[in-house]
C-alpha positions in Angstrom: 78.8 128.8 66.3 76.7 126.9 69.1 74.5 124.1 68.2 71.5 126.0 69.3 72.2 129.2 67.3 73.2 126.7 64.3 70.1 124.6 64.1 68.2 127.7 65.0 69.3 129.4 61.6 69.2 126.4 59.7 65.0 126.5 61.2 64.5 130.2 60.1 66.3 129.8 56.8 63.7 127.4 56.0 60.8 128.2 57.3 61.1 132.4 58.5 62.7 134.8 60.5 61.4 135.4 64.4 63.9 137.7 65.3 64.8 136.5 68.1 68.2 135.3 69.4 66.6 131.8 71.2 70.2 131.9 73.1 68.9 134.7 75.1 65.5 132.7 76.8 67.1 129.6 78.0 66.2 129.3 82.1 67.8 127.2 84.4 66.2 125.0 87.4 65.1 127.3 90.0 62.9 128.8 87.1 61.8 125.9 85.4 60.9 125.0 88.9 58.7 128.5 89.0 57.1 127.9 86.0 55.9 124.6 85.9 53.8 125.5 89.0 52.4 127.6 87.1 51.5 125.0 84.3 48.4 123.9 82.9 46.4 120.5 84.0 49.3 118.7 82.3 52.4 120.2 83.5 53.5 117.4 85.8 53.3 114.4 83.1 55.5 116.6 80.9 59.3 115.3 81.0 61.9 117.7 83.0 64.4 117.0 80.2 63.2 119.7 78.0 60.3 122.2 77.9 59.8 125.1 76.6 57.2 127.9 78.4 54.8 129.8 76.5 52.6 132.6 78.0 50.5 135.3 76.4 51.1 138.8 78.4 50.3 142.1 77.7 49.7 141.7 74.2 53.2 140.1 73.8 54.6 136.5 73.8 56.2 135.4 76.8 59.1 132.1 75.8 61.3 130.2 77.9 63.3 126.6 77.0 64.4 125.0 79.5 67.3 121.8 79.2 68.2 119.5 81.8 72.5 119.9 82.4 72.1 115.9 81.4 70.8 116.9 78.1 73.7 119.5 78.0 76.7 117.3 78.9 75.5 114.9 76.8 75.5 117.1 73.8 79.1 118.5 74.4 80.9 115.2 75.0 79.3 113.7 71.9 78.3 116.4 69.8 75.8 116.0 66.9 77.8 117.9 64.9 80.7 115.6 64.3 78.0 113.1 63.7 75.3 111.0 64.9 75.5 107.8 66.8 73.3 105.8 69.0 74.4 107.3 72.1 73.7 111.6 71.0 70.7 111.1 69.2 68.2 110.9 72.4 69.6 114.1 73.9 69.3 115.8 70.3 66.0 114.9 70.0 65.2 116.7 73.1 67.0 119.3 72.3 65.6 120.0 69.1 62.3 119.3 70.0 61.6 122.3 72.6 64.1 124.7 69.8 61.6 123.8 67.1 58.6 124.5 69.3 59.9 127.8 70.6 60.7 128.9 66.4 57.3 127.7 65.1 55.6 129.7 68.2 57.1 132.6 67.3 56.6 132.6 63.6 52.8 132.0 64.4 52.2 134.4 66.9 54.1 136.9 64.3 51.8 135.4 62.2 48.4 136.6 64.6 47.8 133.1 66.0 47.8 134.0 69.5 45.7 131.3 71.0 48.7 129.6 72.4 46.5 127.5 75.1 44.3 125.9 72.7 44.3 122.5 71.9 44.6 122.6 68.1 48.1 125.3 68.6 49.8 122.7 70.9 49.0 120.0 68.2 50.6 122.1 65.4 53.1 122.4 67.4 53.9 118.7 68.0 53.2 117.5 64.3 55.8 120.1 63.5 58.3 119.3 65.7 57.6 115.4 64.4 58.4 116.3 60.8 61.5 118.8 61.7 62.8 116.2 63.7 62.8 114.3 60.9 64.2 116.3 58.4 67.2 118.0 60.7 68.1 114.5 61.7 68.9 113.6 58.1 70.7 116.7 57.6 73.3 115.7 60.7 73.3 111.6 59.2 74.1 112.7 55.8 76.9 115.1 56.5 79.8 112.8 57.1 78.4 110.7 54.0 79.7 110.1 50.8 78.3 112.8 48.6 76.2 113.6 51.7 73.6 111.5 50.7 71.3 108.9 53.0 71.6 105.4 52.7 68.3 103.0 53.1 69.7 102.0 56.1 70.0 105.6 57.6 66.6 106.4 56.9 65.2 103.0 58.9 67.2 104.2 61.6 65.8 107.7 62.3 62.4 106.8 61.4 63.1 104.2 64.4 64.5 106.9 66.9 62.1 109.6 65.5 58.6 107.7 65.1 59.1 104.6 66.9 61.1 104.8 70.5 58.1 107.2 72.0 56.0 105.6 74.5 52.9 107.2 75.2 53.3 107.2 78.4 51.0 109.5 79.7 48.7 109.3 83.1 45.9 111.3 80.3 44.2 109.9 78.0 44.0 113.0 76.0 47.7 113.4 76.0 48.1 109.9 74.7 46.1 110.7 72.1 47.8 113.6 71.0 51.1 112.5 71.4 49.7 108.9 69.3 48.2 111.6 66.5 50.7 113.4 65.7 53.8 110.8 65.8 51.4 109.2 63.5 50.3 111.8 61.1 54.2 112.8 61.1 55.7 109.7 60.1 52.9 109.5 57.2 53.7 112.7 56.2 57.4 112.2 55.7 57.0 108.9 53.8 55.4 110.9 51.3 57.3 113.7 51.4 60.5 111.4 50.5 58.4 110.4 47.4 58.6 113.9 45.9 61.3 115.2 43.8 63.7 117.2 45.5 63.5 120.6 43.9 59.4 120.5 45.7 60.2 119.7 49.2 61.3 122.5 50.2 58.0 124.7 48.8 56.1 122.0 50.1 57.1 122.2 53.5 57.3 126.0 53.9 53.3 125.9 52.5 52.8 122.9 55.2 54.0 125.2 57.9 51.9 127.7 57.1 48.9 125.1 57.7 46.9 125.1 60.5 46.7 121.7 62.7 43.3 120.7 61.0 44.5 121.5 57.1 47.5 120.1 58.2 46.1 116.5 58.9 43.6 116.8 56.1 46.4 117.3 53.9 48.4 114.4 55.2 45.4 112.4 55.1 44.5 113.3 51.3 48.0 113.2 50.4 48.4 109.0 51.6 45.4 108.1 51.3 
């Protein structure tokens, strides 16, 4: 099974069926190139490494992901799934990143949330991907471990990678901002998820998902306060 199709199920298992086989809407250069002209006010701060296309036509949703061959070769000459080093975790990142945001944009527009464009969509989007980041990373660390279980140690470690290697930076103030927001909001939401016994997490995050941005950062903000 390829890694996409494998973290792809491993995404719909927990969280819903899109019925979509992702394999089938990856895009290469020339139409990455295409597309990003076509992009909004932002599209030329966005990284090249990884993106993923979203347009609403004709009453249907239009996806596309698009991975650098960097991210690829990477990937297949040290591959996440015979573990997780230093050295594959940046291109996995990237790669699950624009996979989670092209499975959540499905289920919602499923769902009837077909404002793709607004701001408050592209926010649930990145708090998502923050958290799911997260939570697939330990899945990969804790594989090889005895009893498959995390060590403190391996829990400092991706909340470094995940929370604390971005940057920020962004030409826009208003992309900072989101970008600051939603690591934020993320990181604080999986601290206290980590505090719950196990047998709620997984009810807790399907009901999370379901959330819209602004019940989803009220909730976080209750929840830690």
């Amino acid at each position: 099974m390829t890694l996409l199709r494998e973290v792809q199920l491993l995404l719909e298992r927990t969280y819903g069926r899109t019925g979509l086989n992702l394999e089938e809407f990856l895009i290469g250069p020339a139409r990455l190139r295409e597309l990003a002209r076509e992009g909004g006010p932002y599209a030329d701060q966005m990284s090249h490494l990884g993106r993923v296309f979203l347009r609403h036509q004709n009453g249907q949703l239009r996806l596309s992901i698009y991975y650098d061959p960097q991210i690829i070769t990477a990937l297949e000459q040290n591959s996440p799934q015979h573990g997780l080093n230093d050295a594959n975790v940046p291109p996995f990142m990237v790669f699950l990143e624009e996979l989670d945001h092209a499975v959540h944009a499905a289920l919602k527009y499923l769902e009837g949330q077909t404002d793709i464009y607004s701001e408050s969509f592209v926010r649930d989007l990145e708090l998502q991907a923050r958290v799911d980041l997260y939570l697939i990373l330990k899945i990969y660390c804790a594989y090889f471990n005895p009893g498959r279980r995390l060590s403190e140690a391996d829990r400092r470690w991706l909340r470094a990678w995940v929370f604390d290697s971005e940057s920020f930076g962004y030409d826009s103030d208003a992309l900072q901002e989101r970008y600051r927001d939603t690591n934020r909001l993320g990181r604080r939401y999986v601290s206290w998820l980590e505090r719950l016994p196990a047998a709620r997490r997984t009810a807790e995050i399907r009901r999370f998902r379901r959330l819209a941005y602004e019940q989803k950062r009220q909730h976080i903000l209750t929840a830690t306060a």
